[in-house]
VOGU-3710 file (C-alpha; in Angstrom, 3 decimals, decimal comma):
1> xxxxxxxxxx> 0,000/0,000/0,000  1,476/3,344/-0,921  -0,187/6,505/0,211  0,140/9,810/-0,093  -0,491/12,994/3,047  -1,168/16,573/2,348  0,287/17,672/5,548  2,380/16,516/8,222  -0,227/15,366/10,783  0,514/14,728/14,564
11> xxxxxxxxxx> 3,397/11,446/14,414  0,863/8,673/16,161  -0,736/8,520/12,631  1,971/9,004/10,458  3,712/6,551/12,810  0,590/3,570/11,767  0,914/4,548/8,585  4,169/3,787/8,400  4,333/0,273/9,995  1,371/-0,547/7,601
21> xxxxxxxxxx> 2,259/0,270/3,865  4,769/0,358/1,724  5,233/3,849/0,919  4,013/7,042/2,873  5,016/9,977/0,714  4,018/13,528/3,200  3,837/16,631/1,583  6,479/18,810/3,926  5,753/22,062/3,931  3,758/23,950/6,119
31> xxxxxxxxxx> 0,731/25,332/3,231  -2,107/24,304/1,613  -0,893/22,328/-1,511  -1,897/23,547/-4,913  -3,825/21,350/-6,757  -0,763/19,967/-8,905  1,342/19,290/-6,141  -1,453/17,091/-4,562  -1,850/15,541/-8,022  2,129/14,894/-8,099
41> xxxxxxxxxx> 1,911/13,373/-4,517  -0,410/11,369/-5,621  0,990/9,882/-8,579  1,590/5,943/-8,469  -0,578/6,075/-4,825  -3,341/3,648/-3,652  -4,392/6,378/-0,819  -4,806/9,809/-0,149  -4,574/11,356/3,645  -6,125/14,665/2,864
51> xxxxxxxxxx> -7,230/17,610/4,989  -10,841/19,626/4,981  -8,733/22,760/3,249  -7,876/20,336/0,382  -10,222/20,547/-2,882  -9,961/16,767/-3,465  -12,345/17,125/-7,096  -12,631/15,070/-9,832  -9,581/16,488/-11,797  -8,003/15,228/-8,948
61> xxxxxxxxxx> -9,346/11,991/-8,089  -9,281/11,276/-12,126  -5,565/12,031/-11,692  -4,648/8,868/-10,640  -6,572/5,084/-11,374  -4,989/3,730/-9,121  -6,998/5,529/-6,369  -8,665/3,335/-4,222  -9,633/5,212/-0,755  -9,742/8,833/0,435
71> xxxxxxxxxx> -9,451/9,909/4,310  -10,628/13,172/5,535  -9,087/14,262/8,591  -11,859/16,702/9,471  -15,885/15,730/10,288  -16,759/17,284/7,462  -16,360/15,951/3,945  -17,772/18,961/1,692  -14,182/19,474/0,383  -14,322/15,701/-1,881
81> xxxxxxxxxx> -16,125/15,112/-4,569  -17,925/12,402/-2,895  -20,423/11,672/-5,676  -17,689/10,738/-8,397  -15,032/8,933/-5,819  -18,404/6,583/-5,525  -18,642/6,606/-9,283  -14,868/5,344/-9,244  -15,423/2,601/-6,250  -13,481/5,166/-4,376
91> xxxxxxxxxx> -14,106/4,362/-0,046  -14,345/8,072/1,471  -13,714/8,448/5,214  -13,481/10,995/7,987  -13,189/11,827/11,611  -16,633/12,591/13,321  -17,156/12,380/17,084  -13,271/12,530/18,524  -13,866/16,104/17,225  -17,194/16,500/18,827
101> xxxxxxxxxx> -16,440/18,332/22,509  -13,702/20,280/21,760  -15,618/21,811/18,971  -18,115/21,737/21,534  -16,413/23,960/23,546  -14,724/26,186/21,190  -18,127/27,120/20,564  -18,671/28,448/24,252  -15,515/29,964/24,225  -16,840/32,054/21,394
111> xxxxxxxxxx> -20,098/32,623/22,787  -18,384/33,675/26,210  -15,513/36,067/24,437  -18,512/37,964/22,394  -20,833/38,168/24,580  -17,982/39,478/27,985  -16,021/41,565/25,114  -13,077/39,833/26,491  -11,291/40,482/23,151  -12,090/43,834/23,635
121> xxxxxxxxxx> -10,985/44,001/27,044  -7,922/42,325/27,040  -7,037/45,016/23,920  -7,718/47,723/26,435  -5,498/46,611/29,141  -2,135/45,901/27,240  -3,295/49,151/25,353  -2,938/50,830/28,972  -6,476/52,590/28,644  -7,694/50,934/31,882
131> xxxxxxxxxx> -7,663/53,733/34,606  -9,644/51,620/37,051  -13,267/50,409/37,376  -15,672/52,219/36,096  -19,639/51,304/36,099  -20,530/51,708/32,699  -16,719/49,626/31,143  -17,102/47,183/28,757  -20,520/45,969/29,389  -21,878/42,923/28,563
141> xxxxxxxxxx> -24,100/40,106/28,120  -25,407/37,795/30,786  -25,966/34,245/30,039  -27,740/32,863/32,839  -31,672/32,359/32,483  -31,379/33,467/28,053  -32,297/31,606/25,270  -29,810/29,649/23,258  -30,739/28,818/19,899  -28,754/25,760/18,338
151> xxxxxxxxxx> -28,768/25,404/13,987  -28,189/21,745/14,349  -28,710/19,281/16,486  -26,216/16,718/15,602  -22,985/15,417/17,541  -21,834/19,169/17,940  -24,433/20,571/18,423  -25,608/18,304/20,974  -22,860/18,590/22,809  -22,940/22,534/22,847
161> xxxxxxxxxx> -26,391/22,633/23,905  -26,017/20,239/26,553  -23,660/22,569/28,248  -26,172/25,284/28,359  -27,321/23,280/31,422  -24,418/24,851/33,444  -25,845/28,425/32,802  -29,750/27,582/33,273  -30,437/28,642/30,038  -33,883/27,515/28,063
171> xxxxxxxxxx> -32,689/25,826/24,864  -34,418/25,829/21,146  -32,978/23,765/18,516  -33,668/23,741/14,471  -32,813/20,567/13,170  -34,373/17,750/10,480  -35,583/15,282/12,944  -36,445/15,269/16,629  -33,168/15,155/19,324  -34,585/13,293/22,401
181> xxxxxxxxxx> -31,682/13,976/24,385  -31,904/17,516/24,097  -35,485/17,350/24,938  -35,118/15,055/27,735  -31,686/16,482/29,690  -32,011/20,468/28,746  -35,713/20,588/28,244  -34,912/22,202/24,408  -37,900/22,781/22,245  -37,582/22,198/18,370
191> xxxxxxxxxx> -38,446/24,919/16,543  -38,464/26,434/12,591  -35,603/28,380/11,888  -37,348/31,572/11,702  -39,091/30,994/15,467  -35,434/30,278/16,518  -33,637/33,430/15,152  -36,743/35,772/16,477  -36,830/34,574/20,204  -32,759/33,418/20,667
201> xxxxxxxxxx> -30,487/35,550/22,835  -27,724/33,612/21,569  -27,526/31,325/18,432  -24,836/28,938/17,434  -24,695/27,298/14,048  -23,716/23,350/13,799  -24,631/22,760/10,189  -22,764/20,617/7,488  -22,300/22,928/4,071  -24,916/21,624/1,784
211> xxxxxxxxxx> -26,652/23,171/-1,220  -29,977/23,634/1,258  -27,540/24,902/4,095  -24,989/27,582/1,895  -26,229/31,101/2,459  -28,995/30,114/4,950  -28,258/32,844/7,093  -28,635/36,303/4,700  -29,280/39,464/5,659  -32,983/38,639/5,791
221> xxxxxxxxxx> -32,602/36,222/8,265  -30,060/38,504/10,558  -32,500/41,177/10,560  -35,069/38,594/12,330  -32,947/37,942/15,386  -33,227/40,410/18,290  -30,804/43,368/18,403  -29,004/42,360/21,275  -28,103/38,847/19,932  -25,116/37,470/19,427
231> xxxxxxxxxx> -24,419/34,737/16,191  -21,702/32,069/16,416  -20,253/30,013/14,125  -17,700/27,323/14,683  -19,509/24,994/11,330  -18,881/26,004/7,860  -18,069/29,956/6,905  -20,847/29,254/3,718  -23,592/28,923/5,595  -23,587/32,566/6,718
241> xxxxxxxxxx> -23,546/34,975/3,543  -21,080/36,842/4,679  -21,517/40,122/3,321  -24,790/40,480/4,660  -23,041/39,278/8,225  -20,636/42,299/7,821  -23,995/44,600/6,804  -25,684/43,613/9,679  -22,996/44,376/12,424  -22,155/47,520/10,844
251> xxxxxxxxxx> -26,042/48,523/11,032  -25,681/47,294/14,812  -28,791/44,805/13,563  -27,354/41,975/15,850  -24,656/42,492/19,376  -21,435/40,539/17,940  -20,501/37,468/16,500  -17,812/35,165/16,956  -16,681/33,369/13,821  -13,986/30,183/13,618
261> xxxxxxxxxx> -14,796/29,849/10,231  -15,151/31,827/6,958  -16,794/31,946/3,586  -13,466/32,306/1,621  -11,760/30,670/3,753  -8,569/31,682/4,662  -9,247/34,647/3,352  -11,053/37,088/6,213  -12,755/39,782/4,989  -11,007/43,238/6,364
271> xxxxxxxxxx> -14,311/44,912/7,301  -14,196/41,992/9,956  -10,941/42,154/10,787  -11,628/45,960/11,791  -15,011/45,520/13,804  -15,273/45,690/17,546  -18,352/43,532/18,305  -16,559/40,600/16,452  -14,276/37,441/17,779  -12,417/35,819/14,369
281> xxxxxxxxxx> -10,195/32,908/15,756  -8,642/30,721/12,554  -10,858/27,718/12,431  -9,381/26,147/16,005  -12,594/24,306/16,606  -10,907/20,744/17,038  -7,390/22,416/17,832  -6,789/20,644/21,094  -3,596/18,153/21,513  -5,960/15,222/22,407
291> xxxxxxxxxx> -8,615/15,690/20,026  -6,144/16,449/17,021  -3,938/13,440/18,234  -6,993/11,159/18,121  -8,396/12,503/14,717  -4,201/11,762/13,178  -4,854/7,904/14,340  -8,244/7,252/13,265  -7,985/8,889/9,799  -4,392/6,653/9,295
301> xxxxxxxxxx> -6,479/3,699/11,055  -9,797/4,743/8,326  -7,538/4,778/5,797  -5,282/1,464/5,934  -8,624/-0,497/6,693  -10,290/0,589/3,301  -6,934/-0,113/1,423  -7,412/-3,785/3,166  -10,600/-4,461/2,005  -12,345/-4,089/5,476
311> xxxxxxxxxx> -14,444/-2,171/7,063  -13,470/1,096/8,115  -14,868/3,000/11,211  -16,228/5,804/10,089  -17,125/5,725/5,993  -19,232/8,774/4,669  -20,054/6,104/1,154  -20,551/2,312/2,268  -22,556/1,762/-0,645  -18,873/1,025/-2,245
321> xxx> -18,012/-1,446/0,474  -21,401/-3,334/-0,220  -20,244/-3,320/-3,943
//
């Protein structure tokens, strides 16, 4: 088995890749490969270790036919032509749940930073503005006793919402189908997405980028939430039509938002980069040392199984392993 890695990932998977194939060419430097250099790794290569900032299309995966499985070391899979690597026979993989409460809790952090200006304040301290306390400094958002409305009720999102337990908060949630541990544990009432955005103090979005999901939330849909809200989103940057995101805190339409992701990802859009009532961190959501360790083994572990034949833990097209 000879594969081929878009980035040097933590060593405990490049370590199982290494005792299990042949060949593990890793592409060394520290970027996002063009498209040509991933197409020159992957020359000659049964496998491909790739990451959620790599456009794995089907120039790509028509590159090389000797392709025979694809592992995503992110939750999220919107970055592979999944359709066509099907077409091909072409087992796709990636990392869900090890992700799940460190996303989780970025989220918080987010919510907690924008809504306590502690960007803000911690500016104004090594600026040397603060001159001692004053009543009326900084003031923010309380948490305890609002409503937090969750886009998506799915291993994130579940996992965000149940935290809203530790702040007494009443929960809604928008999501396809009915979460019965949300209901049961935090009380949370499912809701349409317009009910959500008009009665939310906080919102948090835990959406996978779809066709139905990119753009959801447009300036229309920002002008429904209250103006003291705050919008989070540690998901996908498409989901939120950005422009009409930047509109809307300029207008003072919505509190602040705190954003891990981005539309044009990495590109951040200055008028962003230049607003108070916004947190940007640079899509950190599963940055911990445990979680990113764990996500390195099981997409090396996803990846040698498929190129085996067998079954691998998490496969986002089994209808290839049936056939």
């Amino acid at each position: 088995m000879k594969v081929f890695v878009t980035r040097r990932i933590p060593e405990e998977g490049l370590k199982l890749l290494e005792r299990e194939c042949e060949e593990v060419e890793v592409f060394e430097h520290d970027r996002i490969p063009s498209k040509d250099e991933i197409k020159r790794g992957l020359k000659g290569k049964d496998g491909l270790l790739c990451l959620l900032t790599d456009r794995i299309d089907r120039d790509v995966i028509s590159s090389n036919p000797k392709l025979r499985a694809i592992s995503n070391y992110a939750a999220g899979y919107d970055n592979i032509d999944v359709d066509f690597a099907t077409e091909r026979g072409i087992v796709v993989t990636n990392t869900p749940d090890v992700l799940t409460e460190a996303t989780a809790e970025l989220a918080w952090a987010l919510l907690l930073a924008v809504s306590r200006r502690i960007v803000e304040g911690d500016r104004f301290t090594r600026e040397g503005r603060f001159r001692g306390w004053s009543p009326t400094l900084l003031l923010g958002k309380e948490l305890s006793g609002k409503t937090l409305g969750v886009i998506g009720a799915g291993r994130i999102g579940t996992a965000f919402a149940l935290k809203a337990r530790c702040f007494g908060m009443k929960v809604l949630y928008y999501n396809r189908s009915r979460n019965e541990v949300l209901e049961s544990k935090v009380g949370a009432r499912k809701v349409d997405l317009e009910s959500l955005l008009r009665e939310s103090d906080f919102v948090s979005i835990h959406l996978p980028l779809t066709k139905e999901t990119h753009h959801l939330i447009d300036y229309r849909k920002l002008c429904m939430m209250k103006r003291d809200a705050v919008i989070i989103n540690t998901a996908r940057g498409a989901i939120i039509k950005e422009r009409d995101l930047i509109r809307a805190l300029k207008e003072k339409r919505i509190f602040g938002a705190g954003l891990d992701v981005y539309e044009n990802e990495p590109e951040v859009a200055e008028e962003l980069k230049e607003m108070e009532n916004v947190v940007l961190l640079p899509h950190i959501g599963s940055a911990t040392l445990e979680t990113r360790t764990k996500m390195s083994l099981l997409a090396a572990e996803n990846l040698v199984k498929a190129l085996r034949g067998e079954v691998p833990k998490y496969c986002v097209n089994p209808q290839v392993l049936k056939g």
